[in-house]
Steps between C-alpha positions, in 0.01 A plus 500: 500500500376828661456298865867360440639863433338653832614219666883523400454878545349444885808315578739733359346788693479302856859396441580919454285605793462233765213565764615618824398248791230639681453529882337211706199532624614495860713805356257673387290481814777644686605816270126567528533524861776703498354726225218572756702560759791756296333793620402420863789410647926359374454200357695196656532140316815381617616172330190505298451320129466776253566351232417652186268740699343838299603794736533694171404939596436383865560700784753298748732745686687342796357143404655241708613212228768319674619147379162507254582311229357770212619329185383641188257692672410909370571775621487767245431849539415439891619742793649200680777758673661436822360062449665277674616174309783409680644157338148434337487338182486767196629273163311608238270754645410812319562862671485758199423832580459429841635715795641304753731733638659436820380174497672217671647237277764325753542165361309454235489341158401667229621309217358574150285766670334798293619797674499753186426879569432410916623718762725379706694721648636464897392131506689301706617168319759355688574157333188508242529306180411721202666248249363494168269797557370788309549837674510714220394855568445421877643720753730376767653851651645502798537126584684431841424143593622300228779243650476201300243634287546325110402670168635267285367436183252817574374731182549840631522708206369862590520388916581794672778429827529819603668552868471119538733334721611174263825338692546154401146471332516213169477645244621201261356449170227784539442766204550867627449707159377854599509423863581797758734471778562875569648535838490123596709379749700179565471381155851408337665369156485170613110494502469664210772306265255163579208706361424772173320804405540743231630860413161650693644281849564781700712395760728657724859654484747216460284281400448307183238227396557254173258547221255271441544265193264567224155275591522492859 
């Protein structure tokens, strides 16, 4: 009875928390070689496979990620500012609490991505995909380069805009409760009716966001 008990129990917990995929081998072998190298010289592994890769409290200023495909790989806590990951692969991957301002995101998809409490302020995202991802209590002053950029879907609550250029940006479907666009630029009501916040949204003057329905 007791084996049939921890065995229901197992399954109910692995169904809760399912393992994250782990890196390759192949993968592995490479992050260590760039781990050895993050201190010696700027790291370059253009249209490398990182998936799932640990970079978790690394030291990667100015890396050179272009086209990598990076799904689901970590990135939390690390000083990964000024990276380059033009149109490389980012669904999934995990940047909380890292600082990757002025980092170059041209192009790329970040779908589902963890971006809560990063720094992101003065990236340049022109036509990134952020759809579906968390960016709650990240910063993203002072954006410029953000044609075509998407938010939709995003979890912002807390995300601080301040000074941040946002013409045109999608900002369908994403949650903006306590979000800060002091002094933002180029946003308009037409954005903001296809998203919601809450009576902390601080937005601009003339500007007004739906609130969010109760559960979102």
């Amino acid at each position: 009875m007791k084996s049939i008990l921890l065995t229901a129990l197992l399954a109910l917990v692995l169904q809760a928390a399912p393992l994250r995929a782990e890196p390759s081998p192949e993968v592995e072998t490479r992050v260590a070689g760039i781990l050895a190298m993050q201190f010696k010289s700027i790291i370059n592994c253009e249209r490398c496979d990182l998936r799932e890769a640990n970079f978790d409290g690394q030291f990667l200023r100015l890396a050179a990620f272009q086209k990598t495909d990076l799904r689901g790989a970590r990135f939390r806590r690390a000083d990964i500012t000024g990276i380059h990951l033009n149109r490389a692969k980012l669904d999934g991957a995990t940047f909380s609490g890292a600082n990757m301002a002025g980092a170059v995101l041209t192009g790329a998809s970040l779908r589902g991505a963890d971006l809560r409490n990063a720094r992101l302020d003065a990236v340049r995202m022109s036509g990134a995909d952020f759809t579906g991802a968390n960016l709650s209590g990240a910063n993203l002053r002072m954006l410029e380069y953000v044609e075509g950029t998407s938010f939709a879907d995003v979890t912002a609550h807390g995300t601080i805009f301040r000074h941040a250029y946002l013409g045109k940006v999608n900002l369908a479907g994403g949650d903006f409760s306590g979000a800060d666009f002091t002094r933002s630029k180029g946003l308009a009501n037409a954005q903001l009716a296809e998203a919601c916040g809450d009576e902390h949204t601080i937005l601009p003057p003339g500007l007004n966001i739906p609130f969010c329905k109760s559960g979102n």
